[in-house]
C-alpha positions as semicolon CSV with decimal commas, in nm:
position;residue;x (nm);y (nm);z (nm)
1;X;1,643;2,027;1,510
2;X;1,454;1,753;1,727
3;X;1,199;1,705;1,420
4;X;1,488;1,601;1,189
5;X;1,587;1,323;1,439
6;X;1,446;0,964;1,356
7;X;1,279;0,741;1,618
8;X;1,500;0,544;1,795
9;X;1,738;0,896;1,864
10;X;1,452;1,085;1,966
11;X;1,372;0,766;2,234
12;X;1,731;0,801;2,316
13;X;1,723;1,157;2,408
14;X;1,383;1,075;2,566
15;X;1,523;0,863;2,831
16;X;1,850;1,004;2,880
17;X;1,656;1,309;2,989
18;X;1,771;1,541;2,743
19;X;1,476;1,624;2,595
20;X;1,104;1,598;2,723
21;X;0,802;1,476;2,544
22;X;0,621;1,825;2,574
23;X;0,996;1,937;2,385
24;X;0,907;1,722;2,095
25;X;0,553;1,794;2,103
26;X;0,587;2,156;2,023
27;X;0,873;2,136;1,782
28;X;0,641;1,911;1,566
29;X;0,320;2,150;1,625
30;X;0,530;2,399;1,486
31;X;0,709;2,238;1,155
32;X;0,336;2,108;1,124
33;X;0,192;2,483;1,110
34;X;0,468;2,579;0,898
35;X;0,467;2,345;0,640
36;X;0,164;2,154;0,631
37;X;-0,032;2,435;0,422
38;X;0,230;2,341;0,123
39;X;0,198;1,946;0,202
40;X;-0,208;1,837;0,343
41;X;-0,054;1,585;0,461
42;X;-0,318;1,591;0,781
43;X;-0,663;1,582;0,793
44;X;-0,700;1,612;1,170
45;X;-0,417;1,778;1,382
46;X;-0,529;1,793;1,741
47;X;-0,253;2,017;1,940
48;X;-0,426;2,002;2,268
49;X;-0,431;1,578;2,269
50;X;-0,100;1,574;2,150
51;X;-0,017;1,812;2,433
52;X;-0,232;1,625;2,657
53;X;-0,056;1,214;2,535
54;X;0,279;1,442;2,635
55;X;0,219;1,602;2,930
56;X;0,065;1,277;3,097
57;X;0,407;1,064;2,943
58;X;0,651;1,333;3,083
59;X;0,475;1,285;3,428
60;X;0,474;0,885;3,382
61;X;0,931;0,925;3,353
62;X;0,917;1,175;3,604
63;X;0,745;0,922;3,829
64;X;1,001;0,634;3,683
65;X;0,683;0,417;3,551
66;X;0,785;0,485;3,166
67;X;0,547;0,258;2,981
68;X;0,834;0,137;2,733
69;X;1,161;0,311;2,579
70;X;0,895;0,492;2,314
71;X;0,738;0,610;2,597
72;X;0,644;1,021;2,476
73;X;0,769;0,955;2,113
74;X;0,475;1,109;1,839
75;X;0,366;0,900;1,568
76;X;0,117;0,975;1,277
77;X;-0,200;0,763;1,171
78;X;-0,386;0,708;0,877
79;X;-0,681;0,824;0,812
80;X;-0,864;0,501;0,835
81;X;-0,712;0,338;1,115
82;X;-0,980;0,420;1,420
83;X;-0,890;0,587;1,707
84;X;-1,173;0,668;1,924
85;X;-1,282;1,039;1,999
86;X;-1,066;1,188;1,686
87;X;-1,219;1,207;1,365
88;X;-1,159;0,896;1,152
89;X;-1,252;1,038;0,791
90;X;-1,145;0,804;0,577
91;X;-1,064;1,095;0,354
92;X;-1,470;1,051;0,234
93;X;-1,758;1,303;0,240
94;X;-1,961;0,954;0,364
95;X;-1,723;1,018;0,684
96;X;-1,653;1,387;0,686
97;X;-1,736;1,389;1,101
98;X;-1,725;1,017;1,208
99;X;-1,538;0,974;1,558
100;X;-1,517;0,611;1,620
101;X;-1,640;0,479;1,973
102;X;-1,349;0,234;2,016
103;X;-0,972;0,227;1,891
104;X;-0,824;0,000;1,622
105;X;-0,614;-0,262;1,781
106;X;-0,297;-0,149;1,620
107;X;-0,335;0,200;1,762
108;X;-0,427;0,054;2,116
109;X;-0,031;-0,138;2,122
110;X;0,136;0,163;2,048
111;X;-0,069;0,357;2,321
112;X;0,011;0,093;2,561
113;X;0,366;0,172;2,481
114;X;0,355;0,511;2,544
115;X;0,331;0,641;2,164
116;X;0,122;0,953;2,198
117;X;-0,070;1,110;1,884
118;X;0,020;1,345;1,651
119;X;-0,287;1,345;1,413
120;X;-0,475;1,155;1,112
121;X;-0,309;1,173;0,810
122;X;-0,410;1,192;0,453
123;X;-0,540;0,933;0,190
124;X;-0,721;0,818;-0,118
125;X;-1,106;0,815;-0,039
126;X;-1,105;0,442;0,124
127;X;-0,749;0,375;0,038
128;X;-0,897;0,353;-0,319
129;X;-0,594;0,518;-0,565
130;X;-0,231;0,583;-0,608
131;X;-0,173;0,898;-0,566
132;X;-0,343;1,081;-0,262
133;X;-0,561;1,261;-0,486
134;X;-0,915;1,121;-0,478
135;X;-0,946;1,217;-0,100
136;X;-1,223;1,461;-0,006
137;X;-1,013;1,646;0,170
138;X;-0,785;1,781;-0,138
139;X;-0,472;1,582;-0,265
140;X;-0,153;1,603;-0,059
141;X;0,195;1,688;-0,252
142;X;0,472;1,569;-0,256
143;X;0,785;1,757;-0,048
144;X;1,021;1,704;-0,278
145;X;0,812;1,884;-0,523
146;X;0,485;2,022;-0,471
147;X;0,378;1,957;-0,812
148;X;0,402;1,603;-0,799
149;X;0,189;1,360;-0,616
150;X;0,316;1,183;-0,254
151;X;0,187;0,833;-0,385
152;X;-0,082;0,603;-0,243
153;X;-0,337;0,539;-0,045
154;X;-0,064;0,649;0,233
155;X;0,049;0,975;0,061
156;X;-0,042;1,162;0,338
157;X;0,152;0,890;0,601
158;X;0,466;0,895;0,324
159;X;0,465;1,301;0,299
160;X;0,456;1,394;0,694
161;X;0,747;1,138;0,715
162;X;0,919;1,328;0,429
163;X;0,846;1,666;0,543
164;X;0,943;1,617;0,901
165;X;0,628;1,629;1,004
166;X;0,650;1,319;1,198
167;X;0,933;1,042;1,282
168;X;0,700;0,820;1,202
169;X;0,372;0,686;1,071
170;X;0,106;0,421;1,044
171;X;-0,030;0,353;0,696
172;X;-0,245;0,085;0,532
173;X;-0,095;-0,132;0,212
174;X;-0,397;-0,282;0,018
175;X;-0,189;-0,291;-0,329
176;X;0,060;-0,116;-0,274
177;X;-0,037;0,181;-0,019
178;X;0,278;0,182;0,178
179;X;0,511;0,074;-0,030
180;X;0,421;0,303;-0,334
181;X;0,415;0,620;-0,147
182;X;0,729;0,580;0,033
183;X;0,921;0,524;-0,273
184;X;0,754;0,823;-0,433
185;X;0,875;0,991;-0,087
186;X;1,212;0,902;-0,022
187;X;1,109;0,700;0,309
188;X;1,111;0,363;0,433
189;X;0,760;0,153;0,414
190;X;0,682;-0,155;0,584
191;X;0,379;-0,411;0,435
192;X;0,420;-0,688;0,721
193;X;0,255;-1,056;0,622
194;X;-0,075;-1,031;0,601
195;X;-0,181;-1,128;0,961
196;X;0,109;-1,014;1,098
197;X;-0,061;-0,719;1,256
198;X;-0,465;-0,716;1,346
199;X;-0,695;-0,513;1,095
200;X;-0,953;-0,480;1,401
201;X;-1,036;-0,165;1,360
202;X;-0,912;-0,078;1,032
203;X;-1,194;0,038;0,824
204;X;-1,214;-0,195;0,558
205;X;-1,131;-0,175;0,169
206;X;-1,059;-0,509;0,050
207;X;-1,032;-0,741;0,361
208;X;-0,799;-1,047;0,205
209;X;-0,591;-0,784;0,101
210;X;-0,584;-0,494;0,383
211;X;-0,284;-0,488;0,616
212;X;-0,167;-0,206;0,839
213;X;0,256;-0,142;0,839
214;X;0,434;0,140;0,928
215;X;0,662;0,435;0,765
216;X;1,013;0,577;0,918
217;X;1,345;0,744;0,821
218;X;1,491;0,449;0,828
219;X;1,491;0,050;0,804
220;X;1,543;-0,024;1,217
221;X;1,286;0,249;1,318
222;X;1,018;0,110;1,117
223;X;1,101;-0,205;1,230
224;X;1,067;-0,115;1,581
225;X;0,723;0,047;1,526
226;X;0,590;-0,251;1,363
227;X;0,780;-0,474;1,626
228;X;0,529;-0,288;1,858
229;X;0,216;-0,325;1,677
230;X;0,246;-0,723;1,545
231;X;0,050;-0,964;1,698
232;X;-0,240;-1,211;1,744
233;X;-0,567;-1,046;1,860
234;X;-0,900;-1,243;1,944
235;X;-1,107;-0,996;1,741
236;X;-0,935;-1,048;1,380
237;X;-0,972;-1,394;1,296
238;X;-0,708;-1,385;1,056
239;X;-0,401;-1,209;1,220
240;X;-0,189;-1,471;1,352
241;X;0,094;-1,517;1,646
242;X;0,467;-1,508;1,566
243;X;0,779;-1,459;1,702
244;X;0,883;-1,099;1,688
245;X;1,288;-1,171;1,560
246;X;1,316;-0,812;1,349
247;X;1,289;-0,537;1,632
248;X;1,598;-0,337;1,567
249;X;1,851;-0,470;1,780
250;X;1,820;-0,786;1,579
251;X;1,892;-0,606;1,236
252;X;2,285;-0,654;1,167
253;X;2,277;-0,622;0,778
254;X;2,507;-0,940;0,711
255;X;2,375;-1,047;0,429
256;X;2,665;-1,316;0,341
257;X;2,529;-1,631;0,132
258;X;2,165;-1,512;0,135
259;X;2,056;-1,576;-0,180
260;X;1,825;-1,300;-0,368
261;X;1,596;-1,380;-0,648
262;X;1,609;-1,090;-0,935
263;X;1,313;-1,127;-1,175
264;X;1,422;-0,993;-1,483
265;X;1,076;-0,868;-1,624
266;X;0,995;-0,637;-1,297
267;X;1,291;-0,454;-1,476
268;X;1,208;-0,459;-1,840
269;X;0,961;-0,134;-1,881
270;X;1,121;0,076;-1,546
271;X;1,327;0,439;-1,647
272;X;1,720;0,378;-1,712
273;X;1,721;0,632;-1,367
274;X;1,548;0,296;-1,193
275;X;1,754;0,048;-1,348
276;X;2,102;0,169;-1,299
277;X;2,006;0,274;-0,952
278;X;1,916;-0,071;-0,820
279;X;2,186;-0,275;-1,002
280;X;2,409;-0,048;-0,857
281;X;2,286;-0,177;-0,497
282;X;2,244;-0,513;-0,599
283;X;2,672;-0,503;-0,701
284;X;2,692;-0,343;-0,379
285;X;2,516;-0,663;-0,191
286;X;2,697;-0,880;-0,434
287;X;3,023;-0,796;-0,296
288;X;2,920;-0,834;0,076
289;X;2,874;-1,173;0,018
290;X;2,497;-1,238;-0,107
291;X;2,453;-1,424;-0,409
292;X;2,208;-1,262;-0,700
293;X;2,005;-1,518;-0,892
294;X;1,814;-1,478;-1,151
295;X;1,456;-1,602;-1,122
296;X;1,129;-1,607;-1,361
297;X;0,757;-1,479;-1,196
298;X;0,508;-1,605;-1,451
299;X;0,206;-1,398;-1,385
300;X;0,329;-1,036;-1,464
301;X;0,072;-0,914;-1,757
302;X;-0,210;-1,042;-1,538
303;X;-0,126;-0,924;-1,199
304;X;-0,363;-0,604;-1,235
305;X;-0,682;-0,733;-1,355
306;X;-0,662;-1,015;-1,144
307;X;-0,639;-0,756;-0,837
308;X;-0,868;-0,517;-0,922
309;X;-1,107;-0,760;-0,996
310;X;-1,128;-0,935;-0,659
311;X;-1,013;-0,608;-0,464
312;X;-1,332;-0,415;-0,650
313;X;-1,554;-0,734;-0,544
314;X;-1,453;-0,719;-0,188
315;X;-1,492;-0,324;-0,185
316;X;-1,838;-0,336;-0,326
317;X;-1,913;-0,580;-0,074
318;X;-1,807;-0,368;0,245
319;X;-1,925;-0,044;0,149
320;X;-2,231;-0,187;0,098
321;X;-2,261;-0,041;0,477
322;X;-2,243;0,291;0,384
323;X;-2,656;0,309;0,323
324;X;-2,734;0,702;0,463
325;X;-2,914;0,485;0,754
326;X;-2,679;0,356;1,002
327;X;-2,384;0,625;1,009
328;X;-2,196;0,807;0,784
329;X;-2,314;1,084;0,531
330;X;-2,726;1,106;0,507
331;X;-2,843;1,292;0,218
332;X;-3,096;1,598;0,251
333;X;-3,462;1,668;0,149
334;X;-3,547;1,318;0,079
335;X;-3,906;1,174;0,070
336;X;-3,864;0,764;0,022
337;X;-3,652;0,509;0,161
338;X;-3,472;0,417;-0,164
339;X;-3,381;0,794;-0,233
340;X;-3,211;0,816;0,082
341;X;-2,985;0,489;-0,062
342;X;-2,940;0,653;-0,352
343;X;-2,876;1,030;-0,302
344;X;-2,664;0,980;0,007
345;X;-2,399;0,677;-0,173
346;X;-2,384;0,918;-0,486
347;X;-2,351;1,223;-0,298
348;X;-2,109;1,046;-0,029
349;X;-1,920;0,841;-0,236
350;X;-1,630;1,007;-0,459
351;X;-1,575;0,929;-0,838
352;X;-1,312;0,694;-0,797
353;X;-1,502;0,469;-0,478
354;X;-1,810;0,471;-0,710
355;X;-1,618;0,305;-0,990
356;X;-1,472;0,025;-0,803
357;X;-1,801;-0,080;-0,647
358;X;-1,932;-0,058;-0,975
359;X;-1,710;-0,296;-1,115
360;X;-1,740;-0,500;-0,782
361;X;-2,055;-0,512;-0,810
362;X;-2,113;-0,615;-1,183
363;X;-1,835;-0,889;-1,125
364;X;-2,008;-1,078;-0,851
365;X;-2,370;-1,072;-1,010
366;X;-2,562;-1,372;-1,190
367;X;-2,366;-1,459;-1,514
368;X;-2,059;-1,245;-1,480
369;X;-1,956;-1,439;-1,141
370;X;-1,765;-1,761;-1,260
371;X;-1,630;-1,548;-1,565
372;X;-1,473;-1,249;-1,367
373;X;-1,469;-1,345;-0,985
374;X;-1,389;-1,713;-0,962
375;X;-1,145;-1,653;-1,283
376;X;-0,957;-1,390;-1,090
377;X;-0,950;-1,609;-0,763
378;X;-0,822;-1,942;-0,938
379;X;-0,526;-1,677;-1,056
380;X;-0,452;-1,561;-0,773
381;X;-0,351;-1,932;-0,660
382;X;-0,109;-1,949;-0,898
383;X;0,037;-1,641;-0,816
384;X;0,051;-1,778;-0,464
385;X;0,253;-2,116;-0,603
386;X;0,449;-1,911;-0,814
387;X;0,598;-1,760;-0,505
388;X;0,606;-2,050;-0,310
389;X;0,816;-2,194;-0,605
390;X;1,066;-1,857;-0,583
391;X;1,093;-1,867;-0,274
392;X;1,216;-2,226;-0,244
393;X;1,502;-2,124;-0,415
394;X;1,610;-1,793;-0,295
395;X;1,584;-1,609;0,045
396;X;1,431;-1,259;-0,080
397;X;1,377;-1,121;-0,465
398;X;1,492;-0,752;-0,474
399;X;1,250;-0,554;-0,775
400;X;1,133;-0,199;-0,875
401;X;0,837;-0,053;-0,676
402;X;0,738;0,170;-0,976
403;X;0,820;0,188;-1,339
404;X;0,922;0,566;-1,283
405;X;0,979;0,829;-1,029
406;X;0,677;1,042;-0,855
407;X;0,409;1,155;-1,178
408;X;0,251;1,534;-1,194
409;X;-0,013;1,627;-1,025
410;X;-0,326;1,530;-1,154
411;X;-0,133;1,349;-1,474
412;X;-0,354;1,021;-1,461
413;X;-0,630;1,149;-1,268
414;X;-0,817;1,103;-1,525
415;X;-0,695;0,741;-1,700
416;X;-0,781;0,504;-1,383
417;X;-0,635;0,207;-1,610
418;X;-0,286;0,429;-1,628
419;X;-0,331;0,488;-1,213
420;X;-0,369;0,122;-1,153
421;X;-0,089;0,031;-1,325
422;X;0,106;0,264;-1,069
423;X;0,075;-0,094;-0,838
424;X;0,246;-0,350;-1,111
425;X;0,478;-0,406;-0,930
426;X;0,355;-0,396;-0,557
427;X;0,026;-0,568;-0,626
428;X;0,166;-0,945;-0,628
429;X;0,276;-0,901;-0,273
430;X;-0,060;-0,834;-0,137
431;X;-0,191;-1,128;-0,402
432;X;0,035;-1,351;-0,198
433;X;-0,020;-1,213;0,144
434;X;0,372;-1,179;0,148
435;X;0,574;-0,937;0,385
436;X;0,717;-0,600;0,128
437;X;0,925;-0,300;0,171
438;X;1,066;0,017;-0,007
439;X;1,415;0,140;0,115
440;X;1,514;0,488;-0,068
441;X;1,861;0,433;-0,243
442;X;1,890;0,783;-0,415
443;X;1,737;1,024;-0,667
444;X;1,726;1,038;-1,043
445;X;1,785;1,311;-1,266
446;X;1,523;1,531;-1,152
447;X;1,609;1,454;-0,823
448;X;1,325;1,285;-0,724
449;X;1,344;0,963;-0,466
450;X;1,403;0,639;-0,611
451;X;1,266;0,300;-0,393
452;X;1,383;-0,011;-0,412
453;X;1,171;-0,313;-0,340
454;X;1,240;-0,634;-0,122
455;X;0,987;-0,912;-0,125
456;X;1,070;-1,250;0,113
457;X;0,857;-1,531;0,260
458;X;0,575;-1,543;0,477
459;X;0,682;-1,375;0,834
460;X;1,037;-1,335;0,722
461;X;0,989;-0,977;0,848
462;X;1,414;-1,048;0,984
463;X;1,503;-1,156;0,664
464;X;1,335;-0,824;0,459
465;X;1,446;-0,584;0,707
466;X;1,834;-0,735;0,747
467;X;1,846;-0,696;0,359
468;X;1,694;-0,372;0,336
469;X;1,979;-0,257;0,668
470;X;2,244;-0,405;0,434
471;X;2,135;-0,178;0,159
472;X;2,044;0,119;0,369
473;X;2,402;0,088;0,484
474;X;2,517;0,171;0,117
475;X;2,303;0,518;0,060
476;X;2,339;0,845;0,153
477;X;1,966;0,971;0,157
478;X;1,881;1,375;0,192
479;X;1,544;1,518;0,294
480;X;1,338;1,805;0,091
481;X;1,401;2,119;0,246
482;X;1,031;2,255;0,316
């Protein structure tokens, strides 16, 4: 079936005119009618501009100007990535009908390669939770079991991968939100260096943090896709130009004498089903010639508060936008200025987003600053040395992504300390503003996906992605049947 291909075969098939893109178009717009009732893994499916983005890329080959080898290839976005004229929700009632005048910058690269649109996926309202269940929308499942949550903020992304709803996907990672959810999904997430790829038009959540990657199948198509959307753009100040070495011709998975940092206490709380699943690979890696270190990160029992704190301050501080006046959600049957503030944030704003700008808010005011804030800031430069100090020692550090496999359904919906300790072991990365990525390496007991997690240097994108090949290379993954 042509939705069961990955990426790079359906490009092949593509431009060895076997297939056309209006072929692929349809076979998605039908798995997506299908299955997507048991998944919500979309919020906005537009058939007739996905037929459109086809029929205008099958006339481009048939005319011989292909924009690139993806040329006709569907891809799925999140939710609040912009893409002008289709809804860009945010999964939020303060967004419900917001269609952006202008496309994020991410978006715009893979249109310029040809990528056409299969729809906006899924999320946690702002990209605030772990678990695709806070979004206005409804909570997506997950395909392997519909009982159990997809992961988050890019469950929605992570799922439509899963399901075959799409070969591939753009999602956001502020703590976590790729790499979570694709672990939780049996997929492969990207988290590039933060300023790898531009966050222009990326509605913001917490904007030292925020980082747009990409989900696949597997390691060298989401490679390519982010190979397509890195780069330096004039209108982010802080995404920066670097050589692009990790497209997927360049991934070989020799992995001889590359030394890999294992920190012991990422391991120490995980399930035995975990455990035994990743020293299993790292044996495997052993033998191919790598050489396994152990290594010490210091900051482990502080790694959450020291997050949420600044991650709440910076949320509190850009939804401050959100007012009922300028866009997004206006309350009703108001009479005074400061009601319409009021009614339309409350009524606008879900549970979970009011929280965090709660706590945002409290830790930036007069007398809480220097003892919450500036506390949480001076730790996260030593979380940044402590890296700096791994890293000067070993080439990548191979850890857990969760401490178990996908949770129920509404289990810690209502715990938010027990949800944000979903990101342990993800958070650090964004902390550090270093490159992350989950590669499924089987299924425990239950038989739900288990991820494994590969941190490495700033912009060693080649060096993440030629380890995570090497270990791809060792697994035989399966897909839910949906």
């Amino acid at each position: 079936m042509l939705v069961e291909k990955p990426l790079l075969q359906l490009s092949n098939l593509l431009n060895s005119g076997e297939v056309s893109s209006i072929d692929i178009a349809n076979a998605y717009i039908e798995k997506i009618h299908n299955v997507d009732c048991k998944i919500n893994a979309y919020i906005t499916f537009d058939e007739n501009r996905l037929l459109k983005e086809a029929f205008e890329s099958d006339k481009r080959r048939a005319k011989g100007k292909t924009l690139s080898e993806f040329d006709g290839i569907p891809v799925a976005i999140k939710d609040n990535i912009c893409t002008k004229g289709l809804k860009t929700t945010c999964a939020s009632g303060m967004l419900r009908d917001f269609v952006p005048p202008y496309d994020a910058t991410a978006y715009v690269k893979m249109r310029q390669k040809g990528f056409i649109t299969l729809g906006k996926t899924n999320m946690d309202e702002f990209a605030m939770g772990s678990s695709t269940e806070t979004s206005f929308f409804g909570p997506t499942c997950n395909p392997y079991d519909l009982e159990r949550v997809p992961g988050g903020s890019s469950g929605g992304s992570a799922a439509a991968v899963a399901a075959s709803m799409t070969p591939a996907a753009l999602g956001s990672d502020t703590g976590g939100s790729i790499r979570q959810p694709a672990s939780f999904c049996g997929v492969v997430g990207i988290k590039p260096t933060y300023g790898r790829v531009s966050r222009y038009g990326l509605i913001a959540f917490a904007s030292s943090f925020d980082q747009i990657g990409t989900f696949a199948r597997n390691v060298s198509d989401a490679a390519a896709l982010l190979s397509v959307i890195s780069g330096n753009d004039s209108r982010d100040a802080t995404s920066i130009e670097r050589g692009i070495d990790f497209s997927s011709e360049n991934l070989t998975g020799d992995v001889k004498d590359m030394v890999i940092g294992i920190p012991e206490d990422y391991f120490k709380d995980a399930s035995a089903d975990i455990k035994d699943a990743i020293f299993n690979k790292i044996k495997k890696i052993e033998a191919m010639g790598a050489k396994i270190e152990r290594i010490y990160l210091h900051f482990i029992d502080y790694i959450i508060p020291i997050f949420y704190l600044i991650a709440s301050a910076e949320a509190s501080s850009n939804l401050a936008r959100y007012d009922g006046i300028r866009y997004g959600y206006r309350s009703s049957n108001i009479s005074r200025l400061i009601e319409t503030y009021k009614k339309s944030r409350s009524e606008g704003f879900g549970m979970e987003v009011k929280r965090r700008i709660i706590i945002g808010t409290f830790s930036l005011s007069s007398g809480y600053y220097d003892a919450y804030y500036l506390k949480a800031q001076k730790g996260r430069s030593l979380i940044i040395e402590d890296y700096k100090k791994a890293f000067s020692r070993v080439d990548a550090i191979i850890t857990p992504i969760t401490l178990t496999p996908a949770f129920k359904l509404g289990e810690k919906l209502d715990n938010p300390i027990d949800m944000y300790f979903s990101d342990l072991l993800t958070v650090s990365a964004n902390l550090a503003a270093i490159p992350g990525i989950s590669v499924p390496i089987g299924n425990d007991r239950e038989g739900m996906p288990i991820g494994l997690q590969i941190l490495s240097n700033h912009f060693q994108e080649k060096t993440l992605c030629n380890l995570a090949k090497a270990i791809e290379n060792t697994c035989e993954v399966s897909y839910p049947v949906i």
